[in-house]
C-alpha positions, 0 to 999 in steps of 0.5 A: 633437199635430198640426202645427197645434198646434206651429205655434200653441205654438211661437212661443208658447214661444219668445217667452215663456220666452226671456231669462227672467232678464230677463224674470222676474227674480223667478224666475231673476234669480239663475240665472247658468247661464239668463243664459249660456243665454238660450234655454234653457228654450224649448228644454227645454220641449219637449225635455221634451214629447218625452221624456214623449210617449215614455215615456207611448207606450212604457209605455201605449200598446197595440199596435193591430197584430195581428202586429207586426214586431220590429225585428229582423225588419224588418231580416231583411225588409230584407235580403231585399228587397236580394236580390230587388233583385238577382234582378230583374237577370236578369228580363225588361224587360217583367216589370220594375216600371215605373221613375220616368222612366214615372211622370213624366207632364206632369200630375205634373210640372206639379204637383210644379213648382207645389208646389215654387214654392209651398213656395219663397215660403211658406218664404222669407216664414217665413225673412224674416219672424222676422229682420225682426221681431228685426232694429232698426229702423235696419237695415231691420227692425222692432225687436221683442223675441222676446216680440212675434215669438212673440204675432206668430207665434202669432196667424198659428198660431190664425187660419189653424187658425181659416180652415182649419177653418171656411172653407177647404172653403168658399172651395175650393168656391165658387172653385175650386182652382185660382184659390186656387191662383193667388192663394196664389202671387200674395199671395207679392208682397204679402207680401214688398212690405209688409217695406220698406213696414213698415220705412218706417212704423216709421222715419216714425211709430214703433209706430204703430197704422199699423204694428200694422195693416199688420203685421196686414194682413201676417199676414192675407195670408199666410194665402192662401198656406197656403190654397193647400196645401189644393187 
């Protein structure tokens, strides 16, 4: 299972079997240890999922490389690269590999600068945005229950996985990576504008269809910023 996938099954499982003794009291109404545990099941899901990835790898999976390292051997391999680490001390600067400071060029920094301000605005927006959804209305968030937040999260999850496959490659062509780039970060502003924009709308109108459609606007936008980890 790739990221992707988690990304679009995660809100999914979160939102669907939290609470489920009151979501499905038929099922778990009596279930007195999921009421003191509300969040639960969507935690043993794939907790479980893990386990059984596990247990199918170790049990059925063949081994692909020809001479496979034990684990014991690692760590002997370990060990002796400390030594030769020590060794290196009494060798020459000139025969000494080249050290990090050399491998920071002004390109390399500029880049790894870029990327870090980018993962900055994408994980601050993907922080702000559950809470906003969960937190009520009168103090300045949404009011939505975990079942909405999830089928919010998880319809983001299926359309950039649908624009990065069918028509990032595209778009990176016609308009280059660094203007994709550009606007990644700049839809940040957008993005974080629209949270007070929302809130006003609910507060005004209620669960509008004006508020469906500038929570979907939202969404939309924030795909921009995942395109600009392609380049």
């Amino acid at each position: 299972m790739t990221a992707a996938d988690v990304q679009q099954l995660g809100p999914i499982i979160g939102g669907s079997l939290s609470r489920p003794a009151e979501r499905f009291p038929h099922l778990f109404g009596n279930n007195e240890f999921l009421k003191k545990y509300p969040y639960f099941l969507p935690c043993a899901v794939p907790a479980t999922f893990s386990v059984v990835a596990w247990l199918v790898t170790f049990v059925f999976l063949k081994e692909t490389v020809k001479h496979p390292v034990s684990v014991p051997r690692l760590l002997k391999s370990l060990r002796k690269r400390k030594i030769e680490e020590d060794e290196l001390r009494d060798v020459p600067d000139e025969e000494k590999p080249l050290p990090l400071r050399s491998l920071l060029t002004p390109r390399v920094v500029i880049a790894a600068a870029n990327y870090a301000c980018l993962s900055l605005v994408d994980i601050a927006f993907r922080a702000i945005q559950p809470v906003f959804f969960s937190t009520p209305i009168e103090d300045g968030g949404l009011g939505l229950s975990p079942a909405e937040i999830g089928n919010i999260l998880s319809f983001f999850g299926v359309l950039n996985g649908i624009f990065q496959i069918f028509f990032f490659a595209k778009i990176n062509d016609r308009f280059g990576s660094k203007n994709i780039f550009i606007v990644g970060i700049a839809s940040g502003l957008a993005l974080f504008a629209l949270f007070p924009f929302i809130n006003r709308l609910a507060r005004l109108e209620g669960y509008s269809t004006a508020l469906w459609i500038a929570v979907a606007v939202q969404v939309v936008i924030s795909i921009l910023t995942s395109l600009s980890y392609g380049p």
